[in-house]
N, C-alpha and C positions, 0 to 999 in steps of 0.2 A: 492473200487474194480475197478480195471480197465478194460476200455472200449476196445473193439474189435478194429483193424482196419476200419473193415467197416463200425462200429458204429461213428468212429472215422472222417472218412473220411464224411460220410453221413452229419454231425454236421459240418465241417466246411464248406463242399460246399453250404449246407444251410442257412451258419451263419446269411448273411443277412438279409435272409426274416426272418429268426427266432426274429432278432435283431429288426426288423421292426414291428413283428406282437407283441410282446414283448411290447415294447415301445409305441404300440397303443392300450394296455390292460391297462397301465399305468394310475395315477389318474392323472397325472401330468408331465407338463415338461416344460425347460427351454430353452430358444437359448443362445447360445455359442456367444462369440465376434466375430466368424467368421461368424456368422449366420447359422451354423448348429445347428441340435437338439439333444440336449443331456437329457440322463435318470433323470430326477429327484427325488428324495426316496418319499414313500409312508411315511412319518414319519410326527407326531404331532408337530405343533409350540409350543416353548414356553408360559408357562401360567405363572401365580402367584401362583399358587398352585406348580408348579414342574413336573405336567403332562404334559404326552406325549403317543398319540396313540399306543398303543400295537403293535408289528408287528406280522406280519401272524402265529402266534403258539397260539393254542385255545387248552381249557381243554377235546376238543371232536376229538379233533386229537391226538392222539398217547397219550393217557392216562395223561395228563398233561404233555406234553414235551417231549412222549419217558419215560412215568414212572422215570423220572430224577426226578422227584421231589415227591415223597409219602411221604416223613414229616417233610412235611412244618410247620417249628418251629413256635410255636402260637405267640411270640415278634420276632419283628425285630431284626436282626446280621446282624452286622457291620463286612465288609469284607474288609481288609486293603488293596488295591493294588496299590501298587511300582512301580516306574518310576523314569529313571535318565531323563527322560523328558516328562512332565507332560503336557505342552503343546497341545503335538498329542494326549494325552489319557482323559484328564481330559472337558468333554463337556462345565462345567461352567468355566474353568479356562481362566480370559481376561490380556492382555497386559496391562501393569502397566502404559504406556504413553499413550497409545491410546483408551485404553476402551473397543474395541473390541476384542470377542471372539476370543483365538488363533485357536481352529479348523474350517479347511473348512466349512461350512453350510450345506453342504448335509452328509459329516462324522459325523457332531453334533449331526444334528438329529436323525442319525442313531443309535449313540453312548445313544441319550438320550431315544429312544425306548428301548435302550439293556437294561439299566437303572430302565425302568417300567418293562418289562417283568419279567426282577431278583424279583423286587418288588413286583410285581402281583402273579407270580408261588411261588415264594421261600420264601417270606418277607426276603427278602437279600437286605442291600445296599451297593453301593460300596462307600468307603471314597478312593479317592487318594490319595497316598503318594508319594512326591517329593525327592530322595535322596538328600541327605546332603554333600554328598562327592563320589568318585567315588565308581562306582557299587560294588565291588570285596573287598573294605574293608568294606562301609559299614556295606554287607548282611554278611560277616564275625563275623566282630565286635558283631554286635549286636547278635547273633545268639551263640557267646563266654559267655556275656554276660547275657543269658536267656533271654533277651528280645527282640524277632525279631521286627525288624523293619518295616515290614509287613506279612500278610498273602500269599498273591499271589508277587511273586515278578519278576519284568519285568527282561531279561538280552540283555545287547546288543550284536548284534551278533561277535562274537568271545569275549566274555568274558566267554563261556563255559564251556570249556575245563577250565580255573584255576577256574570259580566257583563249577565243579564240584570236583576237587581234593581237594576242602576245607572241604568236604564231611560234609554240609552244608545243602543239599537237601534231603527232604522224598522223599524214593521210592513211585510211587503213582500206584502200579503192582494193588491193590488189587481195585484200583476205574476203570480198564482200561474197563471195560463193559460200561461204561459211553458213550462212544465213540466208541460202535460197529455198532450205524447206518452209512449208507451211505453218510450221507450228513455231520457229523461232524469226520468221523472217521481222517480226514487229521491233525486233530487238537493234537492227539495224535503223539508224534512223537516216535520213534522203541526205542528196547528197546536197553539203551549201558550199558554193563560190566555186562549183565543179567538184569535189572531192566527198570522199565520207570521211568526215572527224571524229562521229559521235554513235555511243550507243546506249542503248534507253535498258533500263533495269525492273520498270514499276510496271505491271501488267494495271491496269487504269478502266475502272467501269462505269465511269462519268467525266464530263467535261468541267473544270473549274469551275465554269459557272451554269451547271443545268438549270434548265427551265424546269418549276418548281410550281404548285398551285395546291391550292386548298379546298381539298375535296366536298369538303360539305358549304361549302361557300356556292362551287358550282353549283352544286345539286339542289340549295333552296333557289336558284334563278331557272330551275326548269329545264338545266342543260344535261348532255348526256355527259357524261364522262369523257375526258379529252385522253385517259392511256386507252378506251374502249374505243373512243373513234381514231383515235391512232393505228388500233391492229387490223381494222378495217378498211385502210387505205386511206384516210379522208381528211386527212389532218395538214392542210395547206395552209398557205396564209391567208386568202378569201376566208375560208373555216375561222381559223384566228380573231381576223378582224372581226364576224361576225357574232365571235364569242365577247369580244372585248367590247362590242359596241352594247349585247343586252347584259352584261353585266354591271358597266357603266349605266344604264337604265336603272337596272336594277337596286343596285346600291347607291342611286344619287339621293338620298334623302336618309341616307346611315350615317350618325356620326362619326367619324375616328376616331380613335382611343393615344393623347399624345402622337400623334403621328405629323407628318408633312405636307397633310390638307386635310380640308376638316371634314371631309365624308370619306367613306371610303372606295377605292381607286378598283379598277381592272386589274390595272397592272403599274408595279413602281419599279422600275429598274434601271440601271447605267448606262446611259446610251453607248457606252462604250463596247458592254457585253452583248446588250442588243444586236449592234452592227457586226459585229461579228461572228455571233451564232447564225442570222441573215446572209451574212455572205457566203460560208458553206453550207448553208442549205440552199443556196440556187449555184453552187460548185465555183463560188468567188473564192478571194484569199485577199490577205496584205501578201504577203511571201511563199507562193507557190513553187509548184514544178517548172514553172518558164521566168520565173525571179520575181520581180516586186509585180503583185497582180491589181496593189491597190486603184489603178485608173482603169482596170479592166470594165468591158461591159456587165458583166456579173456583178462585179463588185458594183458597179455605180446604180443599176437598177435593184440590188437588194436593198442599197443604204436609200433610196429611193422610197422603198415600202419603209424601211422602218424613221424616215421623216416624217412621211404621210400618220405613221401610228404616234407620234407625238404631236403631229401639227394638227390632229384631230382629237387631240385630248382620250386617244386610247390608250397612249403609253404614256409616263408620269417621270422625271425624274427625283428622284430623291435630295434634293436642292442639290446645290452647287457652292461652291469652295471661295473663297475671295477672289479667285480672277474670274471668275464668272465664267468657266465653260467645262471647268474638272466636277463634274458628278461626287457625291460623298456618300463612296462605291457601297458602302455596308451597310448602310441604312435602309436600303430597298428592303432589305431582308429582314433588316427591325422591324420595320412597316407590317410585313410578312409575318413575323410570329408573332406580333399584335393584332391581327387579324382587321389591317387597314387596306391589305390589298391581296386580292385576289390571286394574281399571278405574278414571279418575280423570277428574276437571273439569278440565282443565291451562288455565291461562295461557297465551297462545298464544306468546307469547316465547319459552315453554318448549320448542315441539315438536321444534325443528331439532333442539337437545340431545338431547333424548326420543331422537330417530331414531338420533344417533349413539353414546348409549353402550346403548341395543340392539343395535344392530350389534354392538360389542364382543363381547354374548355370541349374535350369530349369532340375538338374535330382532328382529321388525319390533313397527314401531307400528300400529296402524291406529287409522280414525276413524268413527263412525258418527251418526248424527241421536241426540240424546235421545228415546227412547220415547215415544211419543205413548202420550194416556189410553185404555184400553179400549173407555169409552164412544163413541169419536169414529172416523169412519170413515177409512180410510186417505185418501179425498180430501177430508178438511174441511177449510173454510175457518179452521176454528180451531185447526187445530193449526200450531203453529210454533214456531223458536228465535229463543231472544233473543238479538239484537246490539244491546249496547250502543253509542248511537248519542253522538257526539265527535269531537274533531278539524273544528269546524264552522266554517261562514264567517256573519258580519253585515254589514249597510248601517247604518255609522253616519249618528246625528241631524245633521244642519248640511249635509247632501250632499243637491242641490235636483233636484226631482221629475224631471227632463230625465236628467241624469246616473246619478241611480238607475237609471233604469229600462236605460237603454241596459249601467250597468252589469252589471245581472242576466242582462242576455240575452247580453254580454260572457262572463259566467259562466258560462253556461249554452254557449254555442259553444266556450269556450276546451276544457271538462275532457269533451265530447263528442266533440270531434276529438283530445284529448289519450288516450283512453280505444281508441278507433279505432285510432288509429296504435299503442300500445302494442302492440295486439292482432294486428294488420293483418286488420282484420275490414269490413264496410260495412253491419254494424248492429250495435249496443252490445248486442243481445240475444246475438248469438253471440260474447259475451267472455268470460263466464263459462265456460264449455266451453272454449274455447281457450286461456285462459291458465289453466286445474283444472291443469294435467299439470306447468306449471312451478313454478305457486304449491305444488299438494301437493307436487311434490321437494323444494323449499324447506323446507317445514313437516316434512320427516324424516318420510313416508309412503313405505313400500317397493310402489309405483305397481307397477314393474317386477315384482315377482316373478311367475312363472310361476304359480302356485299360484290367488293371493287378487291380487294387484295389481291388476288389471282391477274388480273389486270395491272394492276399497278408493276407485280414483282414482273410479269412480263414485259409493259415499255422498260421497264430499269433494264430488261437483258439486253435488250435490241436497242438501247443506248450504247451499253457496252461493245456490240457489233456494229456499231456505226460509226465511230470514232475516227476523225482524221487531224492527224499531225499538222496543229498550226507553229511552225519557224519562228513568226513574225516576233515575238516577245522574246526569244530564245537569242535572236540574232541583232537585236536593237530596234528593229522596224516599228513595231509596235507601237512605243511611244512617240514617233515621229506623225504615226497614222492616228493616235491617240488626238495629238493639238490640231489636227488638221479639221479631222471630221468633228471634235467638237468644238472649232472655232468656224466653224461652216452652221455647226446647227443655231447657233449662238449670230450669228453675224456681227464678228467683232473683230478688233486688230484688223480691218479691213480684207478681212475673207469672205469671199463670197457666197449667201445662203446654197448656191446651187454648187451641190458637192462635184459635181464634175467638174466645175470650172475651180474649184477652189484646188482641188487636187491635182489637176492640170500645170499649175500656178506653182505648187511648191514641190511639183515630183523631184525637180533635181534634189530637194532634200534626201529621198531616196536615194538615189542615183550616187550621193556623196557617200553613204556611208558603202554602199557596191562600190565603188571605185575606190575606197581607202582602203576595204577589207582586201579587193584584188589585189591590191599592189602591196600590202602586208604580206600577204599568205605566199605571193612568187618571189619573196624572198628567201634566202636561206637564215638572215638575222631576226634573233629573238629581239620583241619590241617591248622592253619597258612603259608601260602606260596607269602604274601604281604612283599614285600622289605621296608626297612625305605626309609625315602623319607632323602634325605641330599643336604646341601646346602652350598657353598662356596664363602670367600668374597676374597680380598688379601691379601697377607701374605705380612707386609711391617715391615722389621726388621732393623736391623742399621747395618754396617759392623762388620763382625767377627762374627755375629752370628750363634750358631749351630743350623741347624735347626732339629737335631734329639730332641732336648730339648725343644723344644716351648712348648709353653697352646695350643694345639689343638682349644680347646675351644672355644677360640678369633678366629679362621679365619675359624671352621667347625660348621654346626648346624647341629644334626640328630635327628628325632623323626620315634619313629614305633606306629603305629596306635594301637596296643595291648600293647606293652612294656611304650609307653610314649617317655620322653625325652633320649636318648643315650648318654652315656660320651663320647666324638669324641678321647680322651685322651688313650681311650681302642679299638680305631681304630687300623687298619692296616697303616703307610701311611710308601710309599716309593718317592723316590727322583729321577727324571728325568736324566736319563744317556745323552739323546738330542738326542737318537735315529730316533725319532716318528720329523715326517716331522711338526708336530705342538705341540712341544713341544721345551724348554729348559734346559740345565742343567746349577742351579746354583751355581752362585760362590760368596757366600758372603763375601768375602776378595776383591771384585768390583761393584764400584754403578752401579745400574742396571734396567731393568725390564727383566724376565723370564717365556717366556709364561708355564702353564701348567706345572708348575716346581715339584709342588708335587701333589699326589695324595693319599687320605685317601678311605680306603673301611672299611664300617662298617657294623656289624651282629646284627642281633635281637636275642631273645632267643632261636626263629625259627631256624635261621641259614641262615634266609635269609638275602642275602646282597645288598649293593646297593654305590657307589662310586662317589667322585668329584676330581676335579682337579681345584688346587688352583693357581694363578699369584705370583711370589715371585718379591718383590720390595726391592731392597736395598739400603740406601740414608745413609749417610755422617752425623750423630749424630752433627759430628763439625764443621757444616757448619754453617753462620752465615752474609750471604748474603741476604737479601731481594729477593724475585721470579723476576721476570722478565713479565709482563704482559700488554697482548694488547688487549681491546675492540674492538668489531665484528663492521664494519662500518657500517653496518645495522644493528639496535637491531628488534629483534621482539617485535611485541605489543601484551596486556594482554587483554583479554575480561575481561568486565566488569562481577565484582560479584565472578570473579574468588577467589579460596580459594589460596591467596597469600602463605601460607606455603608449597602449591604443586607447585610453579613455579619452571623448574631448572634453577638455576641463571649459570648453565655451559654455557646456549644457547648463553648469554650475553656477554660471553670470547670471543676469536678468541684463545688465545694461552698465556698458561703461563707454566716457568719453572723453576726449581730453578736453582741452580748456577753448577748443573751437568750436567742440561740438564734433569733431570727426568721431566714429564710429570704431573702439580698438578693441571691442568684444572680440575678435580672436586672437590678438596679443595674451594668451592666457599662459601663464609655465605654471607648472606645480613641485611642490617639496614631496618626491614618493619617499622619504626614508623614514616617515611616518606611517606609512599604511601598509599591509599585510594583506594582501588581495586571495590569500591563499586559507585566510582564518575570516570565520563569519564572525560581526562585530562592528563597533563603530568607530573609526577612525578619525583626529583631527587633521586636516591637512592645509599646507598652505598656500595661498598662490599670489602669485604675483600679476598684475596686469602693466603693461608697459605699453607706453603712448608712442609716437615716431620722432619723436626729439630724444626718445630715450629718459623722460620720466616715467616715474613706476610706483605704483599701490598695490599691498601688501592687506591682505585679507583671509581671513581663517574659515573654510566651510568644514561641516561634520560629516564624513564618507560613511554609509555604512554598507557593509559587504553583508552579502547576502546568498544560502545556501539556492540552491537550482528546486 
């Protein structure tokens, strides 16, 4: 449910002492390398038994867990859960070199309470499972097959959208009561195409791309602090523009420092990110609660404001890509810790960076809500930031109604107490406040300054509470609304500047991927939509040859993860006219090389395709010339122990060719019964180079092996 403004505002002006009286309930804590004190979990150490202290949910609190658990199966079940990386999820699993556990220690323990709790309330355990291949054929495969490959199974974020059209996942509509308390309901994520498929695992205190600026930048232009007039109420987009307009004054006679204009900017950011922190701050969407919101009025009057902030040179894009309307999304951010621009959308990968080469020149980052719309009161329900919502878990098909259910609520107890203990809090409402202060240090927010700190770490928490779950990327919409709006702001490919009409124009693009996904999902058949993977060597033939008549076979390999091996021979493949700036058109009536001269596309039973492009080499059958070959005047040396069969004896060449001039530098074999890869010393060894008519030169290099 979400909080009030004034509940909102009240929570972060407080945050610190909250953070502080928190942390001094605490059983326990650690100092940090900087010598700050950070939270440490209330969680049981490793034993020899496999326990670990319970976290804060007792059978006298909420009827065992929230009545989640009334029958509890009298033996243990085994709950299989999936992971393309096992690592972050799996508590015992350690590094094969080093011995130590891959997760952090304080996530471990946390992980390892979730662990007992399943075990204690449920008698559920979790067994990890590691994927074997990537996610999307996998859960596929196995799920074709009758045998899934887990129970709960992990998805990375934007593998969604194709693993749902695989239509591969149980509806999980009839477990959603599971998750009508307040403290887990986040975990539930809304329902798409009618149904609930998915559920979210990352409790998340910033949007991908939060709005980011540079505190002492504001402050020499006279301005007050933007997280200060945020908790004030005031921070609109009128506010906005008029920040962007005197900063833009301000620094228009500053040079930039390598940056992407030569003074420096207000603001440099992706119109992409732009538009869409805009839209849910005046309660738009691409993909909302009533489906594709993209031609909504919300949506068309935010993207509105944020035209107006570039077509008045208060927003900047960070250039754009060779088609002229893709943004070169991470540069805005370069810009940003080059101190070329003032305010940016950053990628949150980016912040820690941000923090640190500020420091450098002695300025802080801060963080602030994107501007809510004018129209909208500081406590409306419709203003909010988009989080991109990924990183999601499913119940695959083949896993029977018993199991399911018991596993959801497995789910739902494990990442409750794991979320708890991280925190060492005894309600998931108060985690978000207690873990702002470590999460924002993290994120390269200067929390601590005497000045603004206090401010700062407060917008970071009421970011964290203001968070709403954008679909649109999750479910494919996104990049449809991606080419649209920035082929509208671009006016090109014959899109109209005026985004209403442009959108207008290609909604059915929307409307196709809703009406493919509906008629996927009310089926009861799994949809293959995994391309074969194919792979190309060179096509090296003699002159005169036709190459409509080749073996495919010999220079194409295709397998499909369902189908198996593919005949390349019942390929597509056409022949390079030499149009394409990296390609060649060959001419086998002339010795040669021809980049990219053919290309085969091959289909599955699916229909899915997938394509390579092959080098064609043409050489002289009649040739009968010995190569031509010159050893490197530096050879490189072998570590000892090395496995001699994987050496490449090309390194050892400088240059060989046969008598046309083709290039037979990797025709290289070597004599290993000379060399001793196991004793340090200097070996003679011999090699042979061999041309494509099958002449061959005979050359001696000196190996020498070398200890580590």
């Amino acid at each position: 449910m979400k909080k009030s403004f004034v509940k909102k505002l009240l929570s972060a002006v407080l945050c610190m002492a909250m953070v502080m009286t928190l942390l001094a309930g605490c059983s326990k804590s650690n100092e940090g390398g900087d010598g700050t004190t950070t939270t440490a979990p209330t969680a049981a150490p490793t034993s020899t038994d496999n326990t670990a202290t319970q976290a804060p949910v007792s059978n006298d609190e909420g009827n065992q867990a929230d009545n989640q658990n009334t029958d509890k199966p009298a033996e243990t079940v085994v709950i299989r859960y999936g992971s393309h990386w096992i690592p972050e999820l799996d508590p015992n699993n350690v590094d094969d070199v080093t011995g130590e556990y891959t997760m952090a220690e304080d996530r471990r323990q946390a992980a390892l309470a979730g662990l007992q709790a399943i075990k204690d309330e449920l008698n559920v355990e979790f067994e990890f499972v590691q994927y074997a291949q990537d996610t999307r054929v996998e859960l596929m495969t196995s799920v074709l097959a009758g045998d899934p490959v887990c129970d709960i199974a992990t998805l990375w974020g934007g593998s969604e959208a194709t693993v749902l059209a695989q239509n591969i996942l149980q509806p999980i509509d009839k477990y959603a009561s599971i998750f009508d308390d307040d403290e887990t309901s986040w975990m539930l994520d809304p329902q798409v195409y009618g149904h609930n498929y998915l559920l979210s695992f990352t409790e998340r205190f910033i949007p991908r791309w939060p709005l980011v600026y540079n505190v002492n930048m504001v402050a020499d232009a006279g301005l007050e602090d933007p997280a200060k007039v945020y908790l004030a109420g005031n921070w609109t987009w009128s506010t906005f523009k008029t920040y962007l307009e005197t900063l833009n004054a301000f620094y228009a006679n500053t040079p930039a420092t390598e940056g992407h204009y030569d003074t420096v900017k207000a603001y440099v950011s992706d119109h992409r990110f732009v538009g869409l922190s805009a839209m849910y701050s005046n309660g738009g969407a691409i993909y909302g609660d009533t489906g594709v919101e993209a031609d909504t009025d919300k949506t068309i009057e935010a993207l509105n404001y944020v035209r107006s902030l570039y077509d008045e040179g208060l927003a900047c894009n960070p250039g754009v890509y060779d088609d002229g309307y893709t943004p070169r999304w991470c540069e805005g951010a370069d810009d940003f810790q080059k101190g070329n621009t003032v305010f940016t959308d950053c990628p949150d990968w980016w912040l820690g960076g941000n923090g640190d080469k500020l420091a450098e020149r002695n300025q802080s980052q801060g963080i602030v809500p994107w501007p809510r719309a004018d129209r909208l009161s500081a406590d409306s329900d419709e203003y909010g930031l988009a989080m991109t919502l990924g990183d999601s878990v499913g119940i695959l098909k083949g896993i029977s109604e018993e199991k399911t259910e018991l596993a959801v609520k497995a789910y739902r107890l494990y990442w409750l107490t794991f979320y708890k203990t991280l925190a060492g809090v005894d309600d998931l409402s108060q985690y978000t406040t207690v873990m702002g202060q470590t999460e924002a240090k993290n994120c390269g927010f200067d929390i601590f300054n005497e000045t603004y700190g206090k401010d700062i770490l407060a917008a970071f928490v009421a970011v964290s509470q203001n968070l709403k779950g954008d679909l649109s990327d999750m479910l494919g919409y996104r990049v449809v609304w991606d080419d649209i709006f920035g082929k509208s702001m671009y006016g090109i490919d014959g899109f109209s500047s005026d985004y209403s009409v442009a959108v207008a124009a290609n909604k059915s693009n929307f409307d196709n991927i809703n009406d493919n996904m509906v008629a996927l999902l009310s089926s009861d058949e799994v949809h293959d939509n995994q391309a074969p993977s194919i792979s190309a060597s060179d096509c090296i033939v003699p002159l005169g040859t036709d190459l409509t008549a080749i073996d495919r076979n010999l220079y194409w390999t295709a397998n499909d993860s369902v189908d198996g091996d593919l005949d390349a021979n019942q390929g597509e493949m056409t022949i390079s006219d030499g149009s394409r700036d990296d390609e060649d058109a060959p001419d086998t009536n002339t010795v040669g090389e021809y980049r990219k001269a053919l290309k085969l596309v091959v289909s599955d039973k699916a229909g899915n395709t997938n394509s390579a492009r092959a080098k064609v080499i043409v050489f002289n059958p009649n040739n009968t010339t010995a190569p031509t070959v010159a050893v490197k005047a530096e050879l490189p040396t072998v570590k000892m122990d090395t496995d001699a069969s994987t050496i490449n004896w090309s390194d050892f060449i400088e240059s060989a060719t046969d008598a046309d001039g083709l290039d037979v530098k990797g025709n290289v074999s070597a004599d290993l019964s000379t060399l001793d890869a196991s004793t340090p010393g200097d070996y003679s060894v011999a090699l042979t180079v061999t041309d494509y008519a099958g002449n061959a030169t005979a050359v001696t290099v000196t190996v020498s092996v070398v200890a580590e």
